[in-house]
Every structure is written in structure tokens, then in C-alpha cells.
N, C-alpha and C positions, 0 to 999 in steps of 0.2 A: 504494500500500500504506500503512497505516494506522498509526503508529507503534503499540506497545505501552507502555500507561502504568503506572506503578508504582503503587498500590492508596495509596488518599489517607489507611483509617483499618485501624488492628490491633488485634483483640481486647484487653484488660485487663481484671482481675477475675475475678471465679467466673461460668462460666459454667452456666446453669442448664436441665435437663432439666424439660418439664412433660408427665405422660404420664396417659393415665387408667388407674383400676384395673384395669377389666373389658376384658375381648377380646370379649367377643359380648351381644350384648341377651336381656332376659328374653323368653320364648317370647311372642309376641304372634300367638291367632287373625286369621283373616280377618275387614276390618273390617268392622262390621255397616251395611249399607246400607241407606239411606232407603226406605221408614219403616221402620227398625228399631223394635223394640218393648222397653221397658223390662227387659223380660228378654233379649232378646238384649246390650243394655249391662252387665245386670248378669254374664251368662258371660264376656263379653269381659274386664270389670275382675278378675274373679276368677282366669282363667286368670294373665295378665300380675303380680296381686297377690300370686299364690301362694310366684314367687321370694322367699325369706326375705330375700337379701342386696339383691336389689331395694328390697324394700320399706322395708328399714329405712337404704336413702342416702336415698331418697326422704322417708322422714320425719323424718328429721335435718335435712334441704334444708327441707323445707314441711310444716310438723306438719297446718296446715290442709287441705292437698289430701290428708295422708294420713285426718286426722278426714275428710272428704268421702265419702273410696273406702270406709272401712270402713263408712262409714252405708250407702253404695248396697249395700256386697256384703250386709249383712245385713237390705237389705231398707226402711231407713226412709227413702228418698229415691225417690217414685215419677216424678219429672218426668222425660221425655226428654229434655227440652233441658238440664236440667242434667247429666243422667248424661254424654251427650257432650261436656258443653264439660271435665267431668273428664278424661271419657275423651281426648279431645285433648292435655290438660297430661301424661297418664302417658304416652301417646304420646311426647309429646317426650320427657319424661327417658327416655323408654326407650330412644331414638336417644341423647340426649346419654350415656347409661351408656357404650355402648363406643364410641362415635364421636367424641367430645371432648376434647381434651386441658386446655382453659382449667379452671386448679385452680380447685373449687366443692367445699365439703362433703366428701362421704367419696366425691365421683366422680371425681373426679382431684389428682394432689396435685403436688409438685415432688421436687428431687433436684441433688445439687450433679452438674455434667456434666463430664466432660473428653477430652482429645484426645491423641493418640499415634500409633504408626506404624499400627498395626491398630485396628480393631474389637474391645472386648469387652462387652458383656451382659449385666447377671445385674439379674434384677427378682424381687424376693423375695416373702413372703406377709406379713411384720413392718410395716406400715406404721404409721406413728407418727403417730396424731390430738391437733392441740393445740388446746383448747378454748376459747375466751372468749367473756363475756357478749355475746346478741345486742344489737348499738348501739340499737336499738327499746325491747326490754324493761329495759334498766340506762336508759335516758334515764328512763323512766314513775319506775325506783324515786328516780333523783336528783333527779328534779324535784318530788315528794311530800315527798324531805328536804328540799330547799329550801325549803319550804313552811313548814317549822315555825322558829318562833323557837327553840325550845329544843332541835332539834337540833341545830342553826346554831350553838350557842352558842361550841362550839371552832374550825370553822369561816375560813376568811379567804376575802378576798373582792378583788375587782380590776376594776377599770373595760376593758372590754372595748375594743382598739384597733384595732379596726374600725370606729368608734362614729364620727361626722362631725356637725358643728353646721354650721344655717342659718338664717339667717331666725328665730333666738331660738326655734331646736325643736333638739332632738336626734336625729339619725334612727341607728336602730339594723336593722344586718345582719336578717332573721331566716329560717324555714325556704324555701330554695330562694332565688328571686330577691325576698320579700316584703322588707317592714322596716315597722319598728314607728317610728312621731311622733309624740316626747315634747315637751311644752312645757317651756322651759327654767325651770321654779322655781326660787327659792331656798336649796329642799331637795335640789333636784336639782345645783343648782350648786354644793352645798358637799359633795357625793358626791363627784362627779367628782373636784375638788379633793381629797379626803382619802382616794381609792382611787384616785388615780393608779399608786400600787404597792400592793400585797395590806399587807390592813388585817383585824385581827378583825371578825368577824361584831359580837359583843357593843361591841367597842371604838368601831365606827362607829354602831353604834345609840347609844350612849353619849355620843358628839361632836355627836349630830344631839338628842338629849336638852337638853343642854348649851346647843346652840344654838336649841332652837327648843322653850324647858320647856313653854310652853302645849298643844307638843302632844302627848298620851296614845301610851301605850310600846303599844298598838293599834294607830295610826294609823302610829307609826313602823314596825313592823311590817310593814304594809301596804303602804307604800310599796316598803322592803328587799325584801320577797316579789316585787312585780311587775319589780322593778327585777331582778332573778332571771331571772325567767319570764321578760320579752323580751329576757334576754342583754345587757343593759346592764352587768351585771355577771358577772362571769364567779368561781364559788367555786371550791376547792382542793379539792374532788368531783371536778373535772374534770380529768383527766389529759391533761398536752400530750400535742402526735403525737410526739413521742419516745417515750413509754412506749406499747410492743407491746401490751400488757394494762393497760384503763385501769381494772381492780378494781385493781388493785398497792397505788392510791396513796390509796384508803378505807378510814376508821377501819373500826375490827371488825365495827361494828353495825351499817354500812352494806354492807360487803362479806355477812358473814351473810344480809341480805335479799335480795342479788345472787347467792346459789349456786343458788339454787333457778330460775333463770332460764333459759329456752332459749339453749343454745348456737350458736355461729357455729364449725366446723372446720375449720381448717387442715389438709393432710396432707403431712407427710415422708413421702416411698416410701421402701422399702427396697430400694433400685435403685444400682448401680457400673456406669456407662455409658460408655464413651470411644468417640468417632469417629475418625476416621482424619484425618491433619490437612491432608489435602485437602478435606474439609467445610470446615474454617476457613480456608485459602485462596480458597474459594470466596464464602463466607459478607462478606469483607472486600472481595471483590470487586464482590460487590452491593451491599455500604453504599458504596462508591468510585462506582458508574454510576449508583446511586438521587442520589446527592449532587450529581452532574453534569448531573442530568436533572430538576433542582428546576425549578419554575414561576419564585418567586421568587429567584434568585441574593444580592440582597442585601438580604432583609428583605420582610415583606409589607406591600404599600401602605396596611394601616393603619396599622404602624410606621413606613413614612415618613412619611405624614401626619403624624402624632403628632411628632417629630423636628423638622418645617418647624413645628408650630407653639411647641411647645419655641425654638427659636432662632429665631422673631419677636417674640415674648413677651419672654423674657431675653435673648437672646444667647447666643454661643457662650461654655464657659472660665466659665459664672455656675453657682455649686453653689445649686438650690435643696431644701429640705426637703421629704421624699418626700409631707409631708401636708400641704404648701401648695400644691405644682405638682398634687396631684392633686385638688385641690380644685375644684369645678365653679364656686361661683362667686369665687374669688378667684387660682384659676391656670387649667390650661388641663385638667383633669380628665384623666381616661382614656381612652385610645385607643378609636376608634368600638369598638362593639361588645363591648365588656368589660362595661356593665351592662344590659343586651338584646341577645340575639341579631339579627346584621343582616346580609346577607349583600347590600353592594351590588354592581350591575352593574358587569363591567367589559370594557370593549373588545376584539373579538376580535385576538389577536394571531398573530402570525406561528408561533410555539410552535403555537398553536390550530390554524390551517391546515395545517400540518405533520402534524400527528395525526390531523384529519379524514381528510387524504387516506389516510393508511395503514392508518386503519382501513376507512374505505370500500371502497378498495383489498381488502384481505383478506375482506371482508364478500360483493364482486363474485365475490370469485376460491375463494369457499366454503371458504376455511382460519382455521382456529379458534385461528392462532398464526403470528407475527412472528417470526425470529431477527433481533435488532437485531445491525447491525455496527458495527466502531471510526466507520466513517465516517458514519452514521446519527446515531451519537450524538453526535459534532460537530457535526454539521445540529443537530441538536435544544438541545444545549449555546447555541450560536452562537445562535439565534433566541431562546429566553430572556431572553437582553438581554447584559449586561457580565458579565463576569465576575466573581465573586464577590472581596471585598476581604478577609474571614474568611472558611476552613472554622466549621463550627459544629465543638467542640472535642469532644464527645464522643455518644453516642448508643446504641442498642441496637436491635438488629434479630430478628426472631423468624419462623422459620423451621419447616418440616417438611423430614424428609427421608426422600427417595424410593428405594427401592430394595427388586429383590425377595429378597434376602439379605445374609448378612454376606460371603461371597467375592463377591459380585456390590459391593457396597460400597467393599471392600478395592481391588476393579483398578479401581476409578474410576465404575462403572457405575451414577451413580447420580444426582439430579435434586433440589436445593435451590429449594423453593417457600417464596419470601418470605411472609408473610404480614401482616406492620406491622412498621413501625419507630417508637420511639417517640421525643420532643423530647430527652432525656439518657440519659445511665447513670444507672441507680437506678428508672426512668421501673417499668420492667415485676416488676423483681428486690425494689425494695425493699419491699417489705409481706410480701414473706416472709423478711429480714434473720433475724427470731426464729423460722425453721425453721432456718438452715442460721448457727450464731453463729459471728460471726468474718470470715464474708466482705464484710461492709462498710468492714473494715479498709482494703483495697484502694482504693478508693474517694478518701481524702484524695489520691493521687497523679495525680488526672485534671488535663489541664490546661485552663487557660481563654481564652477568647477575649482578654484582655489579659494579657499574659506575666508584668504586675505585683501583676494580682489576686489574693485571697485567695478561696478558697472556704469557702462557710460554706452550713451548710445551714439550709433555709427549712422552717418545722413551723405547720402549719396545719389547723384541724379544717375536714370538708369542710361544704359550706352545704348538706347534706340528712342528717339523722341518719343512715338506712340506709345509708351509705356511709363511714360514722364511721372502722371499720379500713382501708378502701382508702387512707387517709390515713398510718394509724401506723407507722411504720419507726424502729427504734433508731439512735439517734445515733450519725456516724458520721464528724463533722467536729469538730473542736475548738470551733467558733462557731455555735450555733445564732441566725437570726433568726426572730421566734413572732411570727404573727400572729391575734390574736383569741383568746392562747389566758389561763387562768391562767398567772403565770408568774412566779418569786421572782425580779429583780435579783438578775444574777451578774457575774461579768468575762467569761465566755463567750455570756452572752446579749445581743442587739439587738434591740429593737423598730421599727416602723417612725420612730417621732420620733427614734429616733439616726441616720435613715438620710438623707440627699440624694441631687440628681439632677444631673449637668452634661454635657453634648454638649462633645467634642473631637472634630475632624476629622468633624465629623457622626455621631460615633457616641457614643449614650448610654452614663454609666458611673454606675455606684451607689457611691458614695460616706459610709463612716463619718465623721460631721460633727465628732467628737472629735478624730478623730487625720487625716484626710483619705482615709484607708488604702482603695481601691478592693477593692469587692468584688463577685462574682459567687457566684449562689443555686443550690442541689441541691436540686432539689424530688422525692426517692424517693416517690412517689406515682403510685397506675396510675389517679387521675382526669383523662381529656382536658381539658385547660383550655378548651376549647371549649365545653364545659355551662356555660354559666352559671350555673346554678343549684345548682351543686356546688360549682365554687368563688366564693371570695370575690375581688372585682375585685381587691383590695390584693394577695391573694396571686398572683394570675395574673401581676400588673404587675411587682412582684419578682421572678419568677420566670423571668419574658422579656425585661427591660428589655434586659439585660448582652448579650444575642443577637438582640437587635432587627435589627443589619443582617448579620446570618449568612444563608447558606441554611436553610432549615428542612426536612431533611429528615423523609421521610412517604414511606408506600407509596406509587406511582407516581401522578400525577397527570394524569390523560388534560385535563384543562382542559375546554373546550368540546364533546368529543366523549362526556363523562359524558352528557349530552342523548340521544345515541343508542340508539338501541334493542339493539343487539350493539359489543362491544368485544375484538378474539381478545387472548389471550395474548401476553404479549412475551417472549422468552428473550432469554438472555447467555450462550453457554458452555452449564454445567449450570446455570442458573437459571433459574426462571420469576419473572421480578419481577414479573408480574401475570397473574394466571386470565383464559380468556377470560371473557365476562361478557354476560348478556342481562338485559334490562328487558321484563316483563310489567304490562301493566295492565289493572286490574278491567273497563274499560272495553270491550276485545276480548273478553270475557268473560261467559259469562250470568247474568243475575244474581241477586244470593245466594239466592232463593226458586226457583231451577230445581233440580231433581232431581241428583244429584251425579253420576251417569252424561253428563246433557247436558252439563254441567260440563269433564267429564273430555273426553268427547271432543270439546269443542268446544279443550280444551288442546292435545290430540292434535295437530291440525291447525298448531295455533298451533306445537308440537316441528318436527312435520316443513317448515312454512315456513323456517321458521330452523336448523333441521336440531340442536337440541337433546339433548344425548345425554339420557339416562333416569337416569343419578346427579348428582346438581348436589347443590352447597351454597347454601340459604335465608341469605342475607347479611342481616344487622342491625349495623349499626356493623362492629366488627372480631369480632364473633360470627359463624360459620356453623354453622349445622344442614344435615345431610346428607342428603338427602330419596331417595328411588326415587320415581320418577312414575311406575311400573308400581302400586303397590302401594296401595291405597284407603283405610289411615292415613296416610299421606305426601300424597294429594292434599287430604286433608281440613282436613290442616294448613296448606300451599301457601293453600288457598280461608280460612281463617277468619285470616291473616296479611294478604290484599290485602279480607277484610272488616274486619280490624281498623285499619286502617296509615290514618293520612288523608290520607295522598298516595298512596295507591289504588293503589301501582306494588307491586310484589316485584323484587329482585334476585338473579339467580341464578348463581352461579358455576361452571364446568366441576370435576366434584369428579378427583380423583388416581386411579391405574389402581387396580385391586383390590388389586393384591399391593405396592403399593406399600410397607406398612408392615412386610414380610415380614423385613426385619432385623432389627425389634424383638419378632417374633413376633405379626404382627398389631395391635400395640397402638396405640390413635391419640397423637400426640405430637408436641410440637412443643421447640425449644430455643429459647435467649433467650442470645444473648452480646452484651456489652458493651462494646463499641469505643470509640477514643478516636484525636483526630487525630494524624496519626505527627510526627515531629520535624522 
């Protein structure tokens, strides 16, 4: 018998409801099938367009696809193929209106959550939309001000510290994974120097005047403008990820230009939801078995890497400065894979064999689900490797829950499907900080992997414009560290050059080089650090150092057996820590020029081999769309996703019973609480 083990972490902070608006999709006819003819697309869009409340999330979401639809309904778009590939995108939002809960525009929004003996309910009609400039259209209007010398003129400006010298060039961050190489002049070298901290616009052209009279307040000009444009410079336009709303911090004239701008919407529900605090017993209980059943135990073999060559290089007990050890060629840079994505081979292990067999196992024995036991998971714990030397100190797990009522609820009756866990608290919660104010306060009390450190949080803008807000969350630590952002010297603020690096007992610690005072980083942001191209290496690196040899908890990791073509679900208790799961490729399939009939049923074949139910969730990252494979817009979608995808595969998830969401009246929903390791 198995002992029973005390739950490793316990909820802390506000926990957060995310639900959608709507309970049922806009009316969609039968889908029009090949060759459908330009007028059957155009009955189709019309019928589905008609919904008012449809149409107008929809073009809040995409002004473009809603311009599209109303050109085909009224006739000015005769091409088939483009009617459908419209008709496709309204498709989906029209699945994503009542089947999603991931807050998007005016289709679902959030709601503070909480917990108590019972179950109570109430989702109102008052929802509350907060509006800010889309990060696209306010980038086009600041970059035009930028432009000008004379609007610039009040203006400060700040050398961007992201920015890295080599080889007598400057190389500068720029959108996604690109960057811009400057030759180091000695115009440019007396920039850097004199906007080491925010300097007037006027005042720096002035110094450079000064310094170099031969050349014309044109030429100077021209310089400041591009030195703008590729982000070398960073102006007081630009509001850190602190500020929620980055019009806040634009003169009048600039904001004025910015009203007229398409919006980006947040939504407050007008929702008071409490579960039963057996949810959060449960909930605590899967972040405790997901944490035991990490691949890595103590840090991922890049981070060790990184670590061995750290302490070949220096030494253990040696503080170096975060912007000389990461320096490529005069410390030992960044850990593999932080500036290109790399995904090396790694040895099949023991964890690996393990999983194979149990999935193979259930794959033979035709069952779509694993109950793992105490002793399962010490197999699986044990084969891992060592034991972990750190819990990871805090985290967030995000959840559906299942059940066909509120009494069915209440006596227990009811099934916690994990869905992600995220690297910290803040990971999921913070960029809606400025719906729900107040509850970040909570947050300073998390604790950290060393019992001495300070936590401070880390504000960074993301490395693709479109993504600008998934960054912003209001301050919420006493010590902000900014990287690449504007940013006025405070006593609360750190930049990377205050910051060093030293391994004790093999484990990396970040260290303020003024006071030696160790600190570990919050990074409330819902960008996976794993884009490269979203975020900035600096800020990935502060961001993970301090947890480098933690487990890094993440939705369940089947390891080697992701390769497989079916994977069943695995429960705990009432949990399902992971869906079961099939892999389709384009490849068993006819291809995209066959009739969508052959299509289907050559799918068909492929369902019943595998014994595939008929509702699945379309997996993309931590996205699922919820498809019927009965119904001829569902497979249309299914087909132009494994035409679109260039690894040719789809992912398909087992979807949740029908009545599953029948406690909250149908509504799709998921929660998000925020755990922290116990004492």
C-alpha cells in the first residue's frame, strides 16, 4: 500500500475565472459543398452574419475579415476561393463564440473567482469592456512622431539595453528574432555615451551639434530618426510594461492622434462564482503529481549545460556582470537555444520506456484513459533521475471543471481537467492585473527558491509589436528590473548592468552588484519564453536564471511517446492531467485537390481505426478549437489546418462529455489559481 502524501503546493492570491460570453453559436447552415457556387457562399455568410451580437465581437476581433464578409454579402467579391477561405475564419469564430473560454475581445473575458463550502453562480449581462490602442496601429502613429525633429522636441530619449557591441558594430534587438548592424561611428559613440540615461531629444541633438559643428542640424536629424527606427534608442513615447495603457504616458497631441485608432478589448464579466473547496483540494493536488512527474527534476539540460560552463569559465563563488557572462564573444553567452530555436536530440530514457509501455499498453487494450496510482507514480518519479534539490517556488495551473450541475458539484461529483500550467504566478493572471485592481497586491508574499532573495519584478516589451499588451501588467513588486524599455533612474528601478551572475553549490543566483543583495525575477507575462521571437534572450535569461535547477513544471510531458500516433488520458483521483490524444497526418490522407466527400471519408476510416470519438479538440499550442467530425464546416477546417500547418500532422484531443459545463449553465470556462510552494 502506497503511503498518502501531503500536496507539495497551496493556492495564494486571487484566483481567476475565465469564461466566455455566449452559450450557443450563431445559426450556421449546412456547409456548402464542393463545387459550391459563389452564391451558395454568399447564403451561407449571410445567414451566420445576420446574428447582430455575432457580428459585431467579430469585428471588434478582425475589422478586416468583417470588411471581407460584408463585401461578399453585398455582392463585390465574386471568387470562390476566397469566399471560402472567409467563410472558414467565420467558421471558426463561430465555434470559438460559445466554445472558448481563452479571454479574446468581446468573446470571453475574466472575473475574480473564489471558493467556499458550496457552489454559487450568478453571471450577469453588465460586462465591463476596457479598451486600449491596438499595439499595431499606436506603433505606425509613434513611429511617424518619431520621425519628426520638431515633434521630438520635448521628447527624451534613452539608449536601449538590449543593445550589445562586437566587432566595432552595434547590433540592435529588432522585430521578432531580426536585428539591425550599426557601424560603431563616432556619432554613434558619443550617443550611447550621452543617453546612457534619458536625455532630451533637443538637448542630445545639441551635444552632437556641439561636437561635430561641420555637420548640418539635417544630417543630425537623420541620424536621431534612424537611431529611433531600429530601436537603438528607445523615446518617452514608449510606455514601460508597467503601465496597462501605454497612451497614459503621451503628450496631448500624441495621444489625440491615438483615439481614433482601433481598439484591443479586454472584458471584466459581470460574474460572482465560488466553487466548492474541494475543487481547490483537488486543483493543489495536481500541481503536487504534475511536479513529481516533471521530465527534468532539477533543471533542463540546457540549464545544466549553461551552469558546467559558467563554473569552467569562472568558477564557482565568482559574481560576474549579467552583460559580460552573456556576452558571446567575451563570456560564455546564452544558454543553447535562447537566440534560435533548437530542439537537440536527447537519449531515450528510462522515464521514456516507462510511458511507451503504458501507452502502448492502453493503445492494445483499446482504452482511451490510464488511472495512474500512488505507486505508478513513484515508478515514474524514481526513473526521472534524482530527486529534485528545489521545489520550483511558485506557479499557476489552469483548469476546466466538469460536472453536470451545481448538487452534482457540491457531493463531489465532478472531474478537474488540467489544461496548462504555467512557469510562475502572474504567468496567466497578470495582463489582466488592470481588470481586477488590487489583486496583484498578493503577489509580493510569494516565496522564492532562495529563502534570502528579494523578488522584484522583471518588465519587458515583447520582441513582436502584436503582442505588445500580453507583456503589460501593473506593478506589483516594490523593485522593478526593465529590460529594453524607456526608463527614468529611480531607487526602485534595475537595469541589466546593475545586475551579476555567481553559481553556489551549483546553483545560479542573480545578484545586485551595489549592494550584493540576491534577487529573483516575476515575469507576469502570458508570453511562453519559448518563442523566441517574442521574447528578448536578456529577458528570458533573467527570468529563469534564479530556477534554473528547479523542476519546471508544465502540462504532462509524455517525452518520447509524443512521437506516437494515440496517447489515452491519464487521471489522478478526479483529474485528468492529460486528454487522451491522436496524431493525424496529411499524409494518410487525400490530397488537398480530392473532393471533400473523399476526404471525409477516407477520415472516417482513419476515426474508426483508432476508434476516435466525433467531438475532439483541434490542438495548436495551449489553444483548442472544438470540432464535430460529423458536421462538413468542422471537417473543412480539420482539412485547411493539416493544409496549412508545415509539419503536415493535426492534433486532436478527446473533447469533455456534453453536459459537462452544466454547473455553469453551459458556459465554456476554465479557472486559473495560483499556487505557491507550502512551508
Amino acid at each position: 500500500m502506497t503511503r498518502q502524501r501531503p500536496s507539495l503546493y497551496e493556492a495564494v492570491g486571487q484566483a481567476m475565472l475565465r469564461a466566455a460570453v455566449h452559450t450557443s453559436e450563431p445559426v450556421m447552415p449546412p456547409w456548402p459543398t464542393p463545387p459550391a457556387t459563389v452564391e451558395e457562399w454568399r447564403v451561407w455568410l449571410s445567414v451566420v452574419w445576420s446574428d447582430t451580437d455575432f457580428r459585431d465581437t467579430v469585428s471588434q476581433a478582425s475589422p478586416h475579415l468583417a470588411d471581407q464578409v460584408q463585401a461578399m454579402i453585398d455582392g463585390r467579391t465574386p471568387k470562390v476561393r476566397r469566399m471560402r477561405r472567409a467563410a472558414l475564419s467565420t467558421a471558426r469564430y463561430a465555434i470559438r463564440y460559445a466554445h472558448r473560454s481563452t479571454p479574446y475581445g468581446l468573446f470571453a473575458g475574466v472575473a475574480p473567482l473564489g471558493f467556499a463550502r458550496t457552489t454559487s453562480v450568478h453571471i450577469g449581462e453588465e460586462h465591463h469592456a476596457v479598451a486600449r490602442a491596438e499595439p499595431v496601429g499606436l506603433e505606425e502613429v509613434l513611429s511617424a512622431w518619431e520621425r519628426g525633429a520638431v515633434c521630438m522636441a520635448d521628447a527624451e530619449v534613452c539608449v536601449n539595453t538590449l543593445i550589445y557591441q562586437r566587432d566595432q558594430h552595434i547590433h540592435v534587438p529588432s522585430e521578432g528574432d531580426a536585428a539591425f548592424r550599426l557601424a560603431l561611428s563616432p556619432a554613434l559613440r558619443l550617443v550611447l555615451d550621452l543617453a546612457r540615461s534619458p536625455i532630451g531629444y533637443r538637448q542630445l541633438s545639441d551635444k552632437l551639434a556641439a561636437e561635430f559643428p561641420t555637420t548640418s542640424a539635417t544630417a543630425r536629424d537623420r541620424l536621431l530618426r534612424e537611431l529611433l527606427r531600429v530601436r537603438l534608442l528607445r523615446s518617452s513615447l514608449r510606455a514601460p510594461a508597467t503601465v496597462a495603457d501605454p497612451t497614459d504616458v503621451l503628450p496631448s497631441a500624441v495621444r489625440a492622434q491615438a483615439t481614433g485608432l482601433r481598439t484591443a478589448c479586454d472584458l471584466r464579466l459581470d460574474a460572482d462564482v465560488r466553487l466548492p473547496e474541494q475543487v481547490l483540494t483537488e486543483v493543489e493536488t495536481a500541481a503536487t503529481v504534475l511536479a513529481r512527474l516533471v521530465t527534468h527534476p532539477n533543471g533542463t539540460p540546457t540549464w545544466r549545460r549553461w551552469i558546467e560552463k559558467f563554473t569552467e569559465y569562472y568558477g564557482e563563488n565568482t559574481t560576474v556582470p549579467v552583460e559580460a557572462v552573456t556576452a558571446p564573444d567575451r563570456g560564455v553567452g546564452f544558454p543553447d537555444g535562447f537566440l534560435t530555436a533548437s530542439e537537440p536530440p536527447r537519449p531515450m530514457s528510462r522515464r521514456d520506456r516507462l510511458l511507451l509501455e503504458l501507452a502502448g499498453t492502453a493503445a492494445v487494450e483499446g482504452s482511451r484513459s490510464v488511472a495512474l496510482t500512488g505507486a505508478m507514480i513513484e515508478e515514474l518519479e524514481a526513473a526521472a533521475g534524482a530527486k529534485p534539490r528545489d521545489l520550483a517556488p511558485h506557479l499557476e495551473l489552469s483548469a476546466q471543471v466538469h460536472a453536470a450541475s451545481v448538487p452534482a458539484l457540491d457531493r463531489g461529483d465532478f472531474r478537474l481537467h488540467v489544461l496548462t500550467v504555467s512557469r510562475s504566478a502572474g504567468s496567466m493572471t497578470g495582463r489582466f492585473w488592470h481588470l481586477l485592481p488590487g489583486t496583484e497586491a498578493s503577489y509580493g508574499e510569494l516565496p522564492t527558491v532562495d529563502p534570502e532573495a528579494e523578488l522584484a519584478q522583471l518588465s519587458f516589451h515583447a520582441g513582436r509589436v502584436p503582442a505588445d499588451l500580453l507583456t503589460r501588467a501593473p506593478q506589483a513588486l516594490p523593485r522593478v528590473v526593465s529590460v529594453g524599455e524607456f526608463r527614468r533612474p529611480a531607487p526602485h528601478v534595475l537595469f541589466p548592468r546593475d545586475l551579476a551572475v555567481t553559481v553556489i553549490d551549483s546553483r545560479p543566483r542573480l545578484v545586485e552588484i551595489a549592494t550584493g543583495k540576491r534577487l529573483e525575477l516575476l515575469a507576469p507575462t502570458a508570453i511562453n519564453f519559448l518563442w523566441n521571437n517574442y521574447t528578448p534572450p536578456m529577458a528570458r535569461f533573467l527570468g529563469e536564471i534564479s530556477r534554473a535547477t528547479c523542476p519546471q513544471v508544465t502540462w504532462f510531458d509524455w517525452g518520447a511517446a509524443w512521437a506516437l500516433p494515440f496517447t489515452p488520458a491519464l487521471t489522478y483521483r478526479r483529474t485528468v492531467l492529460t486528454a487522451a490524444r491522436w496524431k493525424i497526418r496529411s499524409r494518410i490522407l487525400p490530397a488537398r485537390t480530392a473532393p471533400l466527400q473523399q476526404w471525409a471519408d477516407q477520415l472516417h476510416v482513419w476515426r474508426t481505426r483508432f476508434r476516435v470519438p466525433e467531438h475532439v479538440l483541434l490542438a495548436e499550442d495551449d489553444q483548442q478549437l472544438p470540432l464535430d467530425l460529423t458536421r462538413g464546416a468542422d471537417l473543412d477546417l480539420l482539412r485547411a489546418h493539416l493544409d496549412a500547418t508545415p509539419v503536415e500532422v493535426a492534433t486532436l484531443c478527446e473533447a469533455p462529455p456534453p453536459d459537462s459545463n452544466g454547473w455553469i449553465r453551459g458556459r465554456a470556462h476554465s479557472i486559473v489559481v495560483p499556487l505557491a510552494r507550502r512551508s
